[in-house]
Wavefront OBJ file of the C-alpha trace (Angstrom):
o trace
v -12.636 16.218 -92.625
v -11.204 16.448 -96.369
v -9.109 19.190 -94.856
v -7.632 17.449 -91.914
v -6.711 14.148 -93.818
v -4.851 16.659 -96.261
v -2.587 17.752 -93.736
v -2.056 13.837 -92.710
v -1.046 13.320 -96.447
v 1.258 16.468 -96.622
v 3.069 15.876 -93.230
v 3.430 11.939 -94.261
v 4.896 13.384 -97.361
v 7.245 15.722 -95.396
v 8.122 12.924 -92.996
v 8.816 10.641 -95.995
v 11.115 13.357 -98.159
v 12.941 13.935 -94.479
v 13.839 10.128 -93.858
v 15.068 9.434 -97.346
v 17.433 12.753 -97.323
v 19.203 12.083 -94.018
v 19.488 8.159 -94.781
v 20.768 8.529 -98.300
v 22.826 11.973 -97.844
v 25.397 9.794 -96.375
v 24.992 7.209 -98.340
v 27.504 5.506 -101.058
v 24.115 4.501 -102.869
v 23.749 7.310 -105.444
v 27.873 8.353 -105.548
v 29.667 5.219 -106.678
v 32.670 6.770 -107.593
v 33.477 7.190 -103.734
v 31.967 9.449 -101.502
v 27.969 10.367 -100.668
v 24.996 12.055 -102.393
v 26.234 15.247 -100.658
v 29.681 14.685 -101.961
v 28.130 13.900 -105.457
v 26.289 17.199 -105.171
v 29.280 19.174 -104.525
v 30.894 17.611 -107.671
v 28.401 18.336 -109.764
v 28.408 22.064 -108.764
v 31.940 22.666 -108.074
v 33.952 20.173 -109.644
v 36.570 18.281 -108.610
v 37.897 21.107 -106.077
v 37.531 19.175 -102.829
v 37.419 14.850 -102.756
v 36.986 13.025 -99.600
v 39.113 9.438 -98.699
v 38.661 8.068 -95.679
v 36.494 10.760 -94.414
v 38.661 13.355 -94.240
v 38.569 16.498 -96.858
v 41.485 17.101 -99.293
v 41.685 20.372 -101.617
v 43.324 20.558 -105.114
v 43.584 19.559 -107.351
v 47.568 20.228 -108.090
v 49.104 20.867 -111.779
v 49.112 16.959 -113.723
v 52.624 15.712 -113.302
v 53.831 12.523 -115.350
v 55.649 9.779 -113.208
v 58.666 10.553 -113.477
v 58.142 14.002 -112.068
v 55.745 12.508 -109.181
v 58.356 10.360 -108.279
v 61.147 13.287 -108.002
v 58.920 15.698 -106.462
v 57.769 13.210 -103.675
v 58.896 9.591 -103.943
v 61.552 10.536 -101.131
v 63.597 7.831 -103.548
v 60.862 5.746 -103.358
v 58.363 4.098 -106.095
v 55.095 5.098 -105.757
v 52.432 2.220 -105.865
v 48.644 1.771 -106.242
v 46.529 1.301 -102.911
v 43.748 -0.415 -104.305
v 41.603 2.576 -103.273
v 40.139 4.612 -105.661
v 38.291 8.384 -105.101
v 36.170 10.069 -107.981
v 36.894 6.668 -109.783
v 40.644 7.408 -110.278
v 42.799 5.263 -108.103
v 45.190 6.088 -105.221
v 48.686 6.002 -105.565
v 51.387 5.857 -102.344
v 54.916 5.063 -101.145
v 55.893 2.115 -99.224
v 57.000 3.689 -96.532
v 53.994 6.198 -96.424
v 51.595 2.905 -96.619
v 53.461 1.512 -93.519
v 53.309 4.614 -91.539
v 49.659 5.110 -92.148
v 48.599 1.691 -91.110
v 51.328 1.877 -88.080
v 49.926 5.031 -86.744
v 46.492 4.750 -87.433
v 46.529 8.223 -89.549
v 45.548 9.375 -93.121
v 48.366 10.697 -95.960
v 48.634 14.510 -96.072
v 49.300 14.250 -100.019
v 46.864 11.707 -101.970
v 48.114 11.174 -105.295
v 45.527 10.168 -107.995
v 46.587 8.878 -111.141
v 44.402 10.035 -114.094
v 43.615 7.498 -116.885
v 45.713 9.836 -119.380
v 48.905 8.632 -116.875
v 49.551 11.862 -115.163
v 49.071 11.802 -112.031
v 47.266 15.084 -109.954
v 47.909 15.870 -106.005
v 45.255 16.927 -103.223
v 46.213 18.072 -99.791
v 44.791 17.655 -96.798
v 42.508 19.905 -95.382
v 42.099 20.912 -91.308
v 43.356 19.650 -88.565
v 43.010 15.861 -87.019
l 1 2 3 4 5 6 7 8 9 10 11 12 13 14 15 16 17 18 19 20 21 22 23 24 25 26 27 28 29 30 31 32 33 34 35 36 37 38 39 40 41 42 43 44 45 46 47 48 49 50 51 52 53 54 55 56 57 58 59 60 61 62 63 64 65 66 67 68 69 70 71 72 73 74 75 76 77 78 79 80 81 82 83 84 85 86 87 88 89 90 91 92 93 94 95 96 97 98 99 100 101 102 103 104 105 106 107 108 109 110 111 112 113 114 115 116 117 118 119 120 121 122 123 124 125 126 127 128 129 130
């Protein structure tokens, strides 16, 4: 009897432990800089290597780059501008014309620019396919 309500306590346990990791892995509960647990969990043993926006992977980061450079490098001779969006709490920078295209076409940037709170500004690229 003692035996058999031990197993009861160790598979509620189990079943417990198993709903809490598959609702909160893809949670934004315990990552509030943007992304999930398992995102968080990557962070913390990886670093900053791979961030996710708009669930899609980018790698990177690039070498920092001030504005000026940003803007010569890939403003296209536009000014780049702030989303609104942020990922790993810095927040996304874009062009105009990218924007426009993005919401037109229903498709994510290949370049996300993140401006750090030094100024600079660091690049990730898209990873995979559609």
């Amino acid at each position: 009897m003692v035996v058999r309500r031990r197993a009861w306590v160790i598979i509620g346990a189990v079943a417990i432990v198993a709903v809490f990791g598959i609702t909160t892995r893809n949670s934004p509960l315990f990552a509030p800089n943007g992304g999930t647990l398992f995102h968080r969990i990557h962070w913390m043993r990886y670093g900053y290597d791979r961030v996710w926006y708009h669930n899609r992977d980018y790698l990177g980061p690039s070498t920092e780059m001030n504005f000026a450079q940003l803007n010569q490098t890939y403003g296209q001779g536009q000014t780049f501008l702030p989303t609104g969006d942020k990922v790993i709490g810095l927040p996304v920078y874009d062009t105009p014309r990218s924007l426009a295209f993005q919401k037109q076409h229903q498709v994510v940037s290949t370049l996300l620019f993140l401006k750090k709170s030094d100024g600079n500004f660091i690049v990730y690229s898209l990873s995979g396919g559609p």
